[in-house]
N, C-alpha and C positions, 0 to 999 in steps of 0.2 A: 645820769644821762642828761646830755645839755641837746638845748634845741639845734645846733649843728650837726651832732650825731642821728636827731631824728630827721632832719631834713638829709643826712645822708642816704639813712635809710630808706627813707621814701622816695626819693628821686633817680638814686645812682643802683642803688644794690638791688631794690623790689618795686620798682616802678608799677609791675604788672599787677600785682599783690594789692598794693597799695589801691589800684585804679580799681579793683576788683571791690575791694572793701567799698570804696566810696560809691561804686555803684550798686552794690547791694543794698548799701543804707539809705540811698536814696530811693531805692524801691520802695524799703521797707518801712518809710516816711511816708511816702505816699500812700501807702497801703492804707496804714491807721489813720491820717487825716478822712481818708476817704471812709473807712469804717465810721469813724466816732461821726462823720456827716450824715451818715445813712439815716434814713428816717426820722432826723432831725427837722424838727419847725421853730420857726420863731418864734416871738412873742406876738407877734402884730399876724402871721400864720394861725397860729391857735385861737386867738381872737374871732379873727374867720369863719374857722371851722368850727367854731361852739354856736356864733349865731349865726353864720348861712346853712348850717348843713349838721345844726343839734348837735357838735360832737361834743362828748363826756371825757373830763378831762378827772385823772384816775392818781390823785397823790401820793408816793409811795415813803413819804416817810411816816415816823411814830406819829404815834396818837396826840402823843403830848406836842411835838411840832404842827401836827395839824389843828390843836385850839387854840396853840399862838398865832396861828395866821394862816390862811387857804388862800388859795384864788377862788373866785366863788364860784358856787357850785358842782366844786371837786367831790369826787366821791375818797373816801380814806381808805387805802386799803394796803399796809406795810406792805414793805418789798419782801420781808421775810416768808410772808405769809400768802401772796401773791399766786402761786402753784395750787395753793389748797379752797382760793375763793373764787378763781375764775368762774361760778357757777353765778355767782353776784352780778354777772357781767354781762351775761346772757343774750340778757333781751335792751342790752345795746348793742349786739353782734353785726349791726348792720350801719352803725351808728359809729365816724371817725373815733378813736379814743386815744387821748392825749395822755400819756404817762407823763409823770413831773416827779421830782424828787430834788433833794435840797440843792445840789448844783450840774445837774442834769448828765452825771457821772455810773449811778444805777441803773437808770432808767432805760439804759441798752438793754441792758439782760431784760430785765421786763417785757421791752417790747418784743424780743424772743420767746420769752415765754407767752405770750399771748397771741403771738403768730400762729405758735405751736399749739396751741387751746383752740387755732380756727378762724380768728379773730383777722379779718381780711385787712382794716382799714387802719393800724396803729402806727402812732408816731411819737416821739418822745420831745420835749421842751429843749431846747440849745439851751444851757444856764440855771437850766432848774428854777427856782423860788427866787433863790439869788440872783439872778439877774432879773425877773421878774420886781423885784425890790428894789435893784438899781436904776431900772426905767421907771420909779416911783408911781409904779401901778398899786392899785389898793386888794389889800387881804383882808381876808374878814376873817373875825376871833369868834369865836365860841369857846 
């Protein structure tokens, strides 16, 4: 099939078809840009909300990623494991909390989960770590 016979297809034989596809995918573009934005903050956000307003920023990768480098004062709490320790979390329930994870692709579901645990005020990092590293902000190692 050569690009002649698809621009026949599209224009002369299924015009309607065609216009139909391109507009469902452009809903459905909008859709997920708009999800993966939800409850997102920046870096210079987070920032913010750690010193105007105490928020507890919640890392969700391994253990071993979090002695190579944190943002400081992140508390470490795997993403796998995230469902079974929300109780850790408690008595910052009232306190914004920033989910992070290595490129801030996890961290959705988290903040799901933590909604769903009660958790009024959460929000997850745009970029994770990764970007946080690219705006050469500093980690701390332990």
């Amino acid at each position: 099939m050569n690009f002649d016979h698809l621009l026949e297809f599209a224009l002369y034989q299924h015009p309607i078809l065609v216009g139909l596809f391109i507009v469902l995918l452009l809903i459905w573009l909008g859709y997920e840009i708009g999800r993966n934005n939800a409850n997102a903050v920046t870096i210079y956000q987070l920032t913010s909300l750690v010193n105007q307003h105490e928020g507890v920023v919640v890392d969700l990768r391994d253990a071993n990623a979090f002695r190579s480098g944190h943002i400081s004062g992140a508390i470490n709490i795997p993403a796998a494991s995230l469902a079974t320790r929300t109780s850790e979390l408690e008595r910052f329930k009232e306190r914004p909390i920033i989910v992070v994870c290595k490129m801030g692709q996890q961290s959705g579901a988290a903040v799901a989960t933590l909604k769903k645990a009660g958790f009024k005020h959460v929000a997850r990092l745009r970029g994770g770590v990764d970007q946080w590293q690219a705006e050469n902000l500093p980690l701390v190692k332990k």
